[in-house]
C-alpha positions as a Markdown table, in Angstrom:
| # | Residue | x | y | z |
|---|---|---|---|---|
| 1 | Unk | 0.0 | 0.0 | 0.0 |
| 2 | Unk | 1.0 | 3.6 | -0.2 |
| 3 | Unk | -0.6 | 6.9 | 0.1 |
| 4 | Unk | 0.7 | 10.1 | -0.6 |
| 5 | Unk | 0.3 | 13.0 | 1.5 |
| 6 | Unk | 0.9 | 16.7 | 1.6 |
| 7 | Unk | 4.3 | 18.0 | 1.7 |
| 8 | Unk | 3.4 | 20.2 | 5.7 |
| 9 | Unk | 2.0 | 16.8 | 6.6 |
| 10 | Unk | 3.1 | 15.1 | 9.8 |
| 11 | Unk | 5.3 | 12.4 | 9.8 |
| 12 | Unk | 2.6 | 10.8 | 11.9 |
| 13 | Unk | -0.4 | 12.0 | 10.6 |
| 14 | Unk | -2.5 | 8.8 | 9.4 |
| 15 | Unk | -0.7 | 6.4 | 10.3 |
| 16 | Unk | -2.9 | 4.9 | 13.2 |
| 17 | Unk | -5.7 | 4.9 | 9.9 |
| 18 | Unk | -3.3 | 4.0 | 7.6 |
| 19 | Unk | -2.0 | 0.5 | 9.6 |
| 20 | Unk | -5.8 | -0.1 | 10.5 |
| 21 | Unk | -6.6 | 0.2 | 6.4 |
| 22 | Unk | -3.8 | -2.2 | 5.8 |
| 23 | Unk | -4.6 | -4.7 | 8.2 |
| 24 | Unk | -7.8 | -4.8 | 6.4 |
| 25 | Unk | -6.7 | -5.5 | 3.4 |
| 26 | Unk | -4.4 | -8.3 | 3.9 |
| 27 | Unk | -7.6 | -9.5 | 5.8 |
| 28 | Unk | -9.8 | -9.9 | 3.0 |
| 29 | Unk | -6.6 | -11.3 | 0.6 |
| 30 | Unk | -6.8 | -14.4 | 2.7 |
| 31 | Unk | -4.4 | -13.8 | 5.3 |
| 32 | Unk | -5.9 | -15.6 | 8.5 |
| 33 | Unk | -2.7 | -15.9 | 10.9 |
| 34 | Unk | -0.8 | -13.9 | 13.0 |
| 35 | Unk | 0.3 | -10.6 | 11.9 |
| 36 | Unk | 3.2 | -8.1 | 13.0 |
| 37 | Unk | 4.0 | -4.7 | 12.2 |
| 38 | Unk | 7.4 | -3.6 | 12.1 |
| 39 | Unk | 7.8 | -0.2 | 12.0 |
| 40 | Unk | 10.4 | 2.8 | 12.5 |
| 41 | Unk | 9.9 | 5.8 | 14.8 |
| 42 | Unk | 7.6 | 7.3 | 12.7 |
| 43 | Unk | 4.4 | 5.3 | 13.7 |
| 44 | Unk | 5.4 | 5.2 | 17.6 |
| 45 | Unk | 2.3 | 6.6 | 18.7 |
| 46 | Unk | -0.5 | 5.7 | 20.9 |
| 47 | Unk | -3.0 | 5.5 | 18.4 |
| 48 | Unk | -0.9 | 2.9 | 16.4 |
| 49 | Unk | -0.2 | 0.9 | 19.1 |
| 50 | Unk | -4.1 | 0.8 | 20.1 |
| 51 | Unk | -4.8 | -0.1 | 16.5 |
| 52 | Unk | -2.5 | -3.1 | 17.1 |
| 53 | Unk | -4.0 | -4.6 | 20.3 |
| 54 | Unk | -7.3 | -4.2 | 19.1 |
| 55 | Unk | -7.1 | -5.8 | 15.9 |
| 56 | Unk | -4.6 | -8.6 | 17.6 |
| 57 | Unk | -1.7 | -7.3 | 15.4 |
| 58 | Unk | 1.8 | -7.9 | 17.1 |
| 59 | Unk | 4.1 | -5.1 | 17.1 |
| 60 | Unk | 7.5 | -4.0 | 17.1 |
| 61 | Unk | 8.3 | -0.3 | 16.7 |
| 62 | Unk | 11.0 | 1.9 | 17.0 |
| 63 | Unk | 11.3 | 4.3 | 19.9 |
| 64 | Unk | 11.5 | 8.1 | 19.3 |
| 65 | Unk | 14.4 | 8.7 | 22.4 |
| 66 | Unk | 13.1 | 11.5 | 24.1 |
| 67 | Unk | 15.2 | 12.2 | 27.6 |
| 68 | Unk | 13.1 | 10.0 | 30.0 |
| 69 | Unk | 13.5 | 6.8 | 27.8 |
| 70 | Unk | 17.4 | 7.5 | 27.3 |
| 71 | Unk | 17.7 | 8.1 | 30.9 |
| 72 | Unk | 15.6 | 4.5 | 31.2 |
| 73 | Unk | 17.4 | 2.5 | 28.9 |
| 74 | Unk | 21.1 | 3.7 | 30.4 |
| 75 | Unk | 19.6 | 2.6 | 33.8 |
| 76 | Unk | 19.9 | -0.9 | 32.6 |
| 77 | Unk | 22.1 | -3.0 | 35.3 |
| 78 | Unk | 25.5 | -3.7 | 33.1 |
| 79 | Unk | 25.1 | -7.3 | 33.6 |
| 80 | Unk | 22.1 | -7.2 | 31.9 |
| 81 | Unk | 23.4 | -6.3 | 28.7 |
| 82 | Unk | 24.2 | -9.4 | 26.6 |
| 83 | Unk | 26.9 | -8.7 | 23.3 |
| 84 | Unk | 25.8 | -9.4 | 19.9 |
| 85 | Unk | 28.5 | -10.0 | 16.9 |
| 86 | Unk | 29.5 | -7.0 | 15.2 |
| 87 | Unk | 31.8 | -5.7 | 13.2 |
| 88 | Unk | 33.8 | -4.6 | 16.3 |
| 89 | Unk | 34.6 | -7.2 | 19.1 |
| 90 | Unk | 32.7 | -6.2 | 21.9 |
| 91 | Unk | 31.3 | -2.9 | 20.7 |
| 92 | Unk | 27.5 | -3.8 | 20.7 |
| 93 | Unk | 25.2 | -5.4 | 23.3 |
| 94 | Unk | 21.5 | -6.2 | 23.6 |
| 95 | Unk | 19.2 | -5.6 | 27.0 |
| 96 | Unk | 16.0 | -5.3 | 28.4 |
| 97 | Unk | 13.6 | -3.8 | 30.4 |
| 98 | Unk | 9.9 | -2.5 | 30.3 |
| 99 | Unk | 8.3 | 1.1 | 29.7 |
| 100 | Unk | 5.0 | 2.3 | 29.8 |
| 101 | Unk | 5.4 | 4.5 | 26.7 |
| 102 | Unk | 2.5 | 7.7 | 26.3 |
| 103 | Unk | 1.5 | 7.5 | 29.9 |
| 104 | Unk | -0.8 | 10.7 | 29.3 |
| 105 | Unk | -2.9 | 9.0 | 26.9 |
| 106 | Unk | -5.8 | 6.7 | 28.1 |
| 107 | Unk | -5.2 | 2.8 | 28.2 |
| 108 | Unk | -1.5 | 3.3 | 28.0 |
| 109 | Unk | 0.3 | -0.3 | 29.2 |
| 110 | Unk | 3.3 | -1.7 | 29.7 |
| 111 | Unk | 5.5 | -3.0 | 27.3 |
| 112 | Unk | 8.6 | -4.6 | 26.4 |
| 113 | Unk | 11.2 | -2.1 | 25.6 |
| 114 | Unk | 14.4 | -4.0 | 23.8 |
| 115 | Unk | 17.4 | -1.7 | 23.3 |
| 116 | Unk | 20.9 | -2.0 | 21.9 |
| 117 | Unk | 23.7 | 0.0 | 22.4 |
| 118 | Unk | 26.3 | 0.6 | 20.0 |
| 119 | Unk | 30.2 | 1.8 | 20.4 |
| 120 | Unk | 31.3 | 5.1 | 18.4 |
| 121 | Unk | 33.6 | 4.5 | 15.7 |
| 122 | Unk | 37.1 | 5.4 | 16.5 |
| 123 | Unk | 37.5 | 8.8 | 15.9 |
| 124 | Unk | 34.0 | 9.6 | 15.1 |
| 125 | Unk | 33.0 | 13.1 | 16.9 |
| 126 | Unk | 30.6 | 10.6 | 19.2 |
| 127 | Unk | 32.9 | 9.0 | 20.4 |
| 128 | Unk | 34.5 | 12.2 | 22.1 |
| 129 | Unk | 31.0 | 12.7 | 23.8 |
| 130 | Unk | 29.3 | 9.5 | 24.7 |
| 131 | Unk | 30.3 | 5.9 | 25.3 |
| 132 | Unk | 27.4 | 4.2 | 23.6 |
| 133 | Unk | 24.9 | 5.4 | 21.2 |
| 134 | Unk | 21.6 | 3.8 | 21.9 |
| 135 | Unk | 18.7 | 1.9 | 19.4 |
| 136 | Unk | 15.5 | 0.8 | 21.0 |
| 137 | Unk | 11.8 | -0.5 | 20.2 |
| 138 | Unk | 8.8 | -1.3 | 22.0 |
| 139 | Unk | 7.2 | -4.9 | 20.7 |
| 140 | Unk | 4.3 | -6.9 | 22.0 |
| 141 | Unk | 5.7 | -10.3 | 20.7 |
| 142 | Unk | 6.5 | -13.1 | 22.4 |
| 143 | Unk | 10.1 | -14.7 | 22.6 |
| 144 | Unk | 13.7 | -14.5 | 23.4 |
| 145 | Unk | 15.5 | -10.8 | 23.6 |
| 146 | Unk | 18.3 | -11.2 | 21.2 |
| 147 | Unk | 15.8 | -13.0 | 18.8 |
| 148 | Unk | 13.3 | -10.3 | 18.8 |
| 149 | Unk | 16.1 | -7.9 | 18.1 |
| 150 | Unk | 17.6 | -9.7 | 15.4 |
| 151 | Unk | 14.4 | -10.0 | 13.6 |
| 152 | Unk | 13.8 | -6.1 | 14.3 |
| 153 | Unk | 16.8 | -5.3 | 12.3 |
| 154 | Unk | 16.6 | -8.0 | 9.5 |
| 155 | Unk | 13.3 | -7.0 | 8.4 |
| 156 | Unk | 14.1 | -3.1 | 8.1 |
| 157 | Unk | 14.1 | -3.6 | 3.8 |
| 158 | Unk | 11.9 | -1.2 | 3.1 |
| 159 | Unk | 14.6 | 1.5 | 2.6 |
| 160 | Unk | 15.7 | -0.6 | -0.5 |
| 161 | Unk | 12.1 | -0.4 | -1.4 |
| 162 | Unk | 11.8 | 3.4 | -1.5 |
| 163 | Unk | 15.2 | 3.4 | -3.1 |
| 164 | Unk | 14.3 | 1.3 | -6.0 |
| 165 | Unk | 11.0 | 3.3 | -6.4 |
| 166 | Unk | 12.6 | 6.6 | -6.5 |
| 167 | Unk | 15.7 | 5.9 | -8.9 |
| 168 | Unk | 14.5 | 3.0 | -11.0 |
| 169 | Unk | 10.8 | 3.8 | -11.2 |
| 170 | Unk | 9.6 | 7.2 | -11.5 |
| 171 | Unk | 9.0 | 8.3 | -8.1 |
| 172 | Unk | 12.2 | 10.4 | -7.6 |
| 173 | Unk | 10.3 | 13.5 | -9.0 |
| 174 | Unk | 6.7 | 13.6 | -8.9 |
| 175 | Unk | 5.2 | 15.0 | -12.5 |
| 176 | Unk | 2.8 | 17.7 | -11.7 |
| 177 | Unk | 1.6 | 20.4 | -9.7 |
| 178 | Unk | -1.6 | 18.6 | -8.7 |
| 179 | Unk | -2.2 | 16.7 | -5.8 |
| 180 | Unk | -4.5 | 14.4 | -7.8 |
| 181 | Unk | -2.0 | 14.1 | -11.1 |
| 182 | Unk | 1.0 | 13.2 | -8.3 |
| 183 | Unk | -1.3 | 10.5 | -6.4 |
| 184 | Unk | -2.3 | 9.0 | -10.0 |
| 185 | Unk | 1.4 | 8.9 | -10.3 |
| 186 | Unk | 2.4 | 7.0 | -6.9 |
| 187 | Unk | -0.2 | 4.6 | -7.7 |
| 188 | Unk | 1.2 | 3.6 | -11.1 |
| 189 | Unk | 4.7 | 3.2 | -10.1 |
| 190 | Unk | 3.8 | 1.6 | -7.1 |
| 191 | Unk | 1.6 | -1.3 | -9.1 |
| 192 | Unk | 4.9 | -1.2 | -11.6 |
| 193 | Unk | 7.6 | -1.7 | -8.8 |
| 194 | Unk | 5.0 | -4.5 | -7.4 |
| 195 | Unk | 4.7 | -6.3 | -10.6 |
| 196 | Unk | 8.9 | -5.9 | -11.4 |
| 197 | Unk | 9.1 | -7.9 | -7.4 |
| 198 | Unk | 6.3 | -10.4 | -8.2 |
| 199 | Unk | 8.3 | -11.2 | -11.7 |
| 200 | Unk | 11.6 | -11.6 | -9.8 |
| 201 | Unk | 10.4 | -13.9 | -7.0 |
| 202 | Unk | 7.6 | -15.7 | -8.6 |
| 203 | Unk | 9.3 | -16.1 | -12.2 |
| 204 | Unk | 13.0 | -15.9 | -11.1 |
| 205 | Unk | 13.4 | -17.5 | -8.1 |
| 206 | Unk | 15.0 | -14.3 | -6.6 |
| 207 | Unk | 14.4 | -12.5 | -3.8 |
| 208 | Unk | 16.1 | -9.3 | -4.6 |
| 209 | Unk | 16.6 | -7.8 | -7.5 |
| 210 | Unk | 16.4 | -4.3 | -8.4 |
| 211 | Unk | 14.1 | -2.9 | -11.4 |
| 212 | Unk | 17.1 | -1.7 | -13.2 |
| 213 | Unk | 18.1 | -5.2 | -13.2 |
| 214 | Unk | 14.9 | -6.3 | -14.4 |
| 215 | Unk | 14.9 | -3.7 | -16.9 |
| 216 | Unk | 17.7 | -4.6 | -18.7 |
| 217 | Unk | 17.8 | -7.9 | -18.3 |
| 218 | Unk | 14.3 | -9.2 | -18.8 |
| 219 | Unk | 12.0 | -6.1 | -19.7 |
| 220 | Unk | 14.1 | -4.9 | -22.4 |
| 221 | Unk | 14.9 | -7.9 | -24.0 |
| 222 | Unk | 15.1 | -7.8 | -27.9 |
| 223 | Unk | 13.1 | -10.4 | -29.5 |
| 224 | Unk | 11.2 | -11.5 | -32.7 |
| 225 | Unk | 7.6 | -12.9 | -32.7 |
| 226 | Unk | 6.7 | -15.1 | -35.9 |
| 227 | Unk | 3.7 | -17.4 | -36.2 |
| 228 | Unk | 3.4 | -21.4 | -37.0 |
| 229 | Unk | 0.5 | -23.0 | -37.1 |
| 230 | Unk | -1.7 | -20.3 | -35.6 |
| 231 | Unk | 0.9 | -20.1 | -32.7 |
| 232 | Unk | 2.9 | -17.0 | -31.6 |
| 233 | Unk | 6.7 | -17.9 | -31.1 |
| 234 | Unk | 9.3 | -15.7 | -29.6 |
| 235 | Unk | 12.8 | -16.0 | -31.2 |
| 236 | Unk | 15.7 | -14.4 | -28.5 |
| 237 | Unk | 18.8 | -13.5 | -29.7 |
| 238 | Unk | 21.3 | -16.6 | -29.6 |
| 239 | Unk | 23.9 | -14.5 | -27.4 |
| 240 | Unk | 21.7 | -13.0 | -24.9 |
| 241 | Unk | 23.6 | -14.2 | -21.5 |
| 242 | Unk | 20.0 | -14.3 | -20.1 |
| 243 | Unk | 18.2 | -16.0 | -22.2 |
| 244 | Unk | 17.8 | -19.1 | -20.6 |
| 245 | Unk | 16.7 | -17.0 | -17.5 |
| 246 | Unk | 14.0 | -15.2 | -19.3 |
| 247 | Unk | 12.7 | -18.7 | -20.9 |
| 248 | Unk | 12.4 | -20.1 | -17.3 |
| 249 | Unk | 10.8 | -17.5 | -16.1 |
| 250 | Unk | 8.3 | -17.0 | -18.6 |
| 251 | Unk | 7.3 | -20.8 | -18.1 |
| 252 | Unk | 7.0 | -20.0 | -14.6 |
| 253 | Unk | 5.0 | -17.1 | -14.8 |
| 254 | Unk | 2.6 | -18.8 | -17.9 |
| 255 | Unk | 2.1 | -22.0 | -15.2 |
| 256 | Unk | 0.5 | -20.0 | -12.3 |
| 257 | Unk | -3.2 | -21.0 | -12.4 |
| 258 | Unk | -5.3 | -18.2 | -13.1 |
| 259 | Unk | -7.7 | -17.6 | -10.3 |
| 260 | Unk | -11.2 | -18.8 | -9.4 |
């Protein structure tokens, strides 16, 4: 899904209606188990997380670190930190501890707040001012610490998403001066970037590939249609070094029962 909104808009503004829309959707697809939102700091908000609990969607969103939850999270007991691998031995860690996160708000509740704490760089100017830099979210899942953590991190793709959709779609400029005209727009390039990722997974296997890619390895592939015996048949060129990709895929693609 996607939704475009005015420039002086909010970076929260919608979401709470914009999750609860979602959820709907994916509803009525066919999705009938357990669903979690991961999300960065721009949908920690109450409404959001009431949206969660009372459509039985798990959460895990990243914390906006005002002063109180800083002050919380470097409270943690040192021997409740556990280290994770990174690219520095010893220079990032993993605790725990629980928060009651928009306290002013009505029905607020306490939740799980997972934080990791990171070791400046050598020579980095935060490393002349503070001896760890902190990361934290809020989730309502169930499980261990560290795996809850992992998983946090591992799905934060949509970054690549955006990326994709802004240099190898269309979205980098938006066409027009008209709200209307721009939201055709989004809605186009999103159903285009969709389609490219259904064609690389479904057809090729592939679980990442970027529309560029796509573009120039499967979309703009030269070929020549003739006919034989009222059938269409598409001629590649002998020397394409994806050829036999594009052949694969297309049987793929061609052997997905239509729907009911």
């Amino acid at each position: 899904m996607s939704r475009l909104r005015e420039g002086r808009a909010n970076t929260v503004r919608g979401a709470a209606h914009f999750l609860r829309e979602t959820v709907g959707r994916v509803r009525c697809a066919g999705a009938s188990g357990q669903l979690t939102i991961r999300a960065d700091s721009g949908f920690y908000t109450h409404s959001v997380v009431s949206v969660c609990r009372r459509m039985d969607v798990r959460f895990s969103i990243t914390i906006r670190q005002h002063k109180s939850l800083h002050n919380l999270i470097e409270a943690i007991p040192e021997d409740a930190w556990t280290p994770i691998p990174y690219w520095m031995d010893g220079a990032s860690d993993v605790a725990e501890t629980t928060c009651t996160p928009f306290q002013s708000e009505p029905g607020a509740a306490p939740v799980r707040l997972i934080a990791r704490r990171v070791r400046p760089t050598p020579g980095s100017q935060l490393a002349l001012f503070a001896t760890y830099s902190y990361h934290g979210f809020i989730t309502g899942r169930d499980g261990e610490t560290l795996e809850l953590e992992a998983d946090h991190r591992r799905h934060a793709e949509i970054e690549n998403a955006i990326h994709d959709l802004k240099y190898a779609v269309g979205l980098n400029h938006l066409p027009s001066g008209r709200f209307a005209t721009n939201a055709a727009w989004l809605a186009v390039q999103v159903m285009a970037h969709n389609l490219a990722s259904w064609t690389a997974r479904l057809g090729l296997g592939a679980q990442v590939v970027t529309t560029k890619t796509l573009r120039r390895r499967v979309f703009a592939l030269a070929g020549r249609l003739t006919s034989s015996a009222r059938r269409l048949i598409l001629h590649l060129p002998q020397r394409w070094p994806w050829g036999t990709q594009f052949s694969r895929a297309l049987a793929r693609l061609r052997a997905i029962p239509l729907p009911a």
